[in-house]
N, CA and C of each residue as an Amber inpcrd file, in Angstrom:
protein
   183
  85.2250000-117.7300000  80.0330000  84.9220000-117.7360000  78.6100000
  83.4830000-117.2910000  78.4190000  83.1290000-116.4050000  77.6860000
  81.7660000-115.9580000  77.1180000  81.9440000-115.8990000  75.6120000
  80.5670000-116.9230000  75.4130000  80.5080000-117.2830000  73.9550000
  78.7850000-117.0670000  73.5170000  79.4300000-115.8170000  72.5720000
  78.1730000-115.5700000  72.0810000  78.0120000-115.5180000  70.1250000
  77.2080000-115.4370000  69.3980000  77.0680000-115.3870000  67.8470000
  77.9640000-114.4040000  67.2660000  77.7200000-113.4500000  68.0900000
  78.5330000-112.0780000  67.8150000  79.4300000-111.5220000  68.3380000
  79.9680000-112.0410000  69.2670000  81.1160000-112.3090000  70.2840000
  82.0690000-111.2100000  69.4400000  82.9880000-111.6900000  68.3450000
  83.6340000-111.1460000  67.6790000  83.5900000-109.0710000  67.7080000
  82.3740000-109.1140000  67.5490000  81.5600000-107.4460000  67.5260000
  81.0270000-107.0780000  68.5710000  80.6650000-108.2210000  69.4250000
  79.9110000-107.7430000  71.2020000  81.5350000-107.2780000  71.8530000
  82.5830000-107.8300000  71.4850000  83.5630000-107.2660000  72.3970000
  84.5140000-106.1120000  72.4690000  84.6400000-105.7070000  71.2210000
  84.9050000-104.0440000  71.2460000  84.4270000-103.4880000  71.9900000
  83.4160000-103.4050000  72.7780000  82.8700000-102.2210000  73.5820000
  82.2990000-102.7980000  74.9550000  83.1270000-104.0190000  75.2700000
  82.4960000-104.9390000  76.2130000  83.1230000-103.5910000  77.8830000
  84.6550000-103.6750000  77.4100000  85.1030000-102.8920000  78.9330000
  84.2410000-101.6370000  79.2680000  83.5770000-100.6670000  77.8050000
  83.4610000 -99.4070000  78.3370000  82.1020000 -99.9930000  78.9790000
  81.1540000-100.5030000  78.1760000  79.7490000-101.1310000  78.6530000
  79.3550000-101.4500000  80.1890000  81.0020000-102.0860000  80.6170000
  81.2600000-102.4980000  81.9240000  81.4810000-101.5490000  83.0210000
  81.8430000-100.6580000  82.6130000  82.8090000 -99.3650000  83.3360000
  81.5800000 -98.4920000  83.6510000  80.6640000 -98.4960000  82.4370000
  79.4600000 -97.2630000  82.5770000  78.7060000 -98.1980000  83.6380000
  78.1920000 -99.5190000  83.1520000  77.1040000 -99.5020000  83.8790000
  77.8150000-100.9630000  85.0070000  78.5240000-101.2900000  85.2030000
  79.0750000-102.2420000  85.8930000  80.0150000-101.6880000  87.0730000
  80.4630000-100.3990000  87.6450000  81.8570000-100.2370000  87.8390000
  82.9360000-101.1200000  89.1650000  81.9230000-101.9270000  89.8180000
  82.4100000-101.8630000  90.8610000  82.9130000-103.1100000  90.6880000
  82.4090000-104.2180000  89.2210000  82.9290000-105.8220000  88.9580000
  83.7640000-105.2730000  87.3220000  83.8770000-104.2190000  86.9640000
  84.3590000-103.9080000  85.5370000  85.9750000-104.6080000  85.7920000
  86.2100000-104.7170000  86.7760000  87.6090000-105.7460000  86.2110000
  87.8140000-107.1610000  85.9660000  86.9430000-107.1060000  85.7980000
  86.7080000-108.9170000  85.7100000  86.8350000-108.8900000  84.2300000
  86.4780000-107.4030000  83.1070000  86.3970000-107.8570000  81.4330000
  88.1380000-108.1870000  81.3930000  89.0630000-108.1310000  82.2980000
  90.5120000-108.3120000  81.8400000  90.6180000-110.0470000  81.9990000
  89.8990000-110.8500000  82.8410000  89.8480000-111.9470000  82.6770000
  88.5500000-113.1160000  81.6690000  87.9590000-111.9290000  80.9680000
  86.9790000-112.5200000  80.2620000  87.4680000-112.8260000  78.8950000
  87.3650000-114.1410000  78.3740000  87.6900000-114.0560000  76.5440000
  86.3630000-113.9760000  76.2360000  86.4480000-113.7010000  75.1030000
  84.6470000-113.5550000  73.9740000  85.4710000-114.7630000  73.1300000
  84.3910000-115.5520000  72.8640000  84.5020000-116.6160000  71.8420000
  83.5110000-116.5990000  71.1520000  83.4860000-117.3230000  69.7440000
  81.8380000-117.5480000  69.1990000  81.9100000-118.7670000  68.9080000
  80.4810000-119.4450000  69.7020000  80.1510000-120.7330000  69.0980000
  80.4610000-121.4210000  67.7080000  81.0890000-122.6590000  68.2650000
  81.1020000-123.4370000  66.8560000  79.7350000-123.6000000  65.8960000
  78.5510000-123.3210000  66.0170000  77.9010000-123.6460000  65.4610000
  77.5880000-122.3160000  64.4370000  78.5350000-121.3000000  65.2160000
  77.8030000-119.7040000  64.4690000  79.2500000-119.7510000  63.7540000
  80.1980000-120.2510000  63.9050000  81.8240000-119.4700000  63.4880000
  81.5600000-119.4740000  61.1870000  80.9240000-120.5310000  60.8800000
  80.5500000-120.5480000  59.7250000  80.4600000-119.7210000  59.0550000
  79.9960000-118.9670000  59.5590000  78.9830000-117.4360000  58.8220000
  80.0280000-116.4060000  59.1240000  80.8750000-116.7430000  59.9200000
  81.8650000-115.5980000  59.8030000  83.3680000-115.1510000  59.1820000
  83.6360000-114.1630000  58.8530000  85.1270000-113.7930000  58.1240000
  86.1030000-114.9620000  58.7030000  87.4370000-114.6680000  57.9330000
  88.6100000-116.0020000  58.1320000  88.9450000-115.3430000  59.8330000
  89.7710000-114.2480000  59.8560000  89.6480000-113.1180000  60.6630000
  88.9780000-114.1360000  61.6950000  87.8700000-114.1960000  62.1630000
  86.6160000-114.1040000  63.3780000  87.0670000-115.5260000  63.5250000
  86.8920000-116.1390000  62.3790000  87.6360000-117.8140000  62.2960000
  88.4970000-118.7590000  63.5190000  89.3110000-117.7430000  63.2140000
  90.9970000-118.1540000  63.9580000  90.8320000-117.0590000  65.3630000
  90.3870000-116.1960000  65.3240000  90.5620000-115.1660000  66.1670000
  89.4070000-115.7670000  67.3600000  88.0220000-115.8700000  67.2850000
  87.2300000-116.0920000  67.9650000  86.8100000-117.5710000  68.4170000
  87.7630000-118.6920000  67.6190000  87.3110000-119.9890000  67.5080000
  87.4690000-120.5740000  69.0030000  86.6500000-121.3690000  69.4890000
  87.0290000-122.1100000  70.7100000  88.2320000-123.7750000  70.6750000
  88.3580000-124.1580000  68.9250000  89.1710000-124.5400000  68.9480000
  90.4090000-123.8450000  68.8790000  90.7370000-123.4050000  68.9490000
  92.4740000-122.4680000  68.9800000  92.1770000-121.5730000  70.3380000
  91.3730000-121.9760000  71.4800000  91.6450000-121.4950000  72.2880000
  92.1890000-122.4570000  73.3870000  93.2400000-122.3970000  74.3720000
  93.5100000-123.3000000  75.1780000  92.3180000-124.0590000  76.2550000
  92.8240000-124.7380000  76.1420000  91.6780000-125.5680000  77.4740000
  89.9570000-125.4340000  77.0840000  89.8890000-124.8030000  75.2730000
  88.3400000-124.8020000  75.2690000  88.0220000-125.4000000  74.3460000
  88.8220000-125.8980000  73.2770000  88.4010000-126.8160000  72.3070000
  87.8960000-127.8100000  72.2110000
């Protein structure tokens, strides 16, 4: 699990990021979730809400 503010928007472009400058651990983004902190999820769309929350994620709530 990697949980960052912007998680939601850091992860669109997390695999290529990985691939350019990572290549030889770039498979590890297939076992990575992006979450965003409960303390940031506030400020964000319903969307980012449900989608990025660490409560509605298994084993991280």
């Amino acid at each position: 699990i990697l949980t960052y503010d912007i998680a939601c928007q850091y992860h669109t472009k997390l695999k290529e990021r990985f691939t350019k400058c990572f290549l030889e651990i770039s498979d590890i983004i297939n076992i990575i979730n992006c979450l965003v902190p409960k303390m940031h999820l506030d400020r964000h769309i319903d969307n980012c809400k449900y989608q990025f929350s660490l409560n509605f994620f298994k084993s991280a709530g």
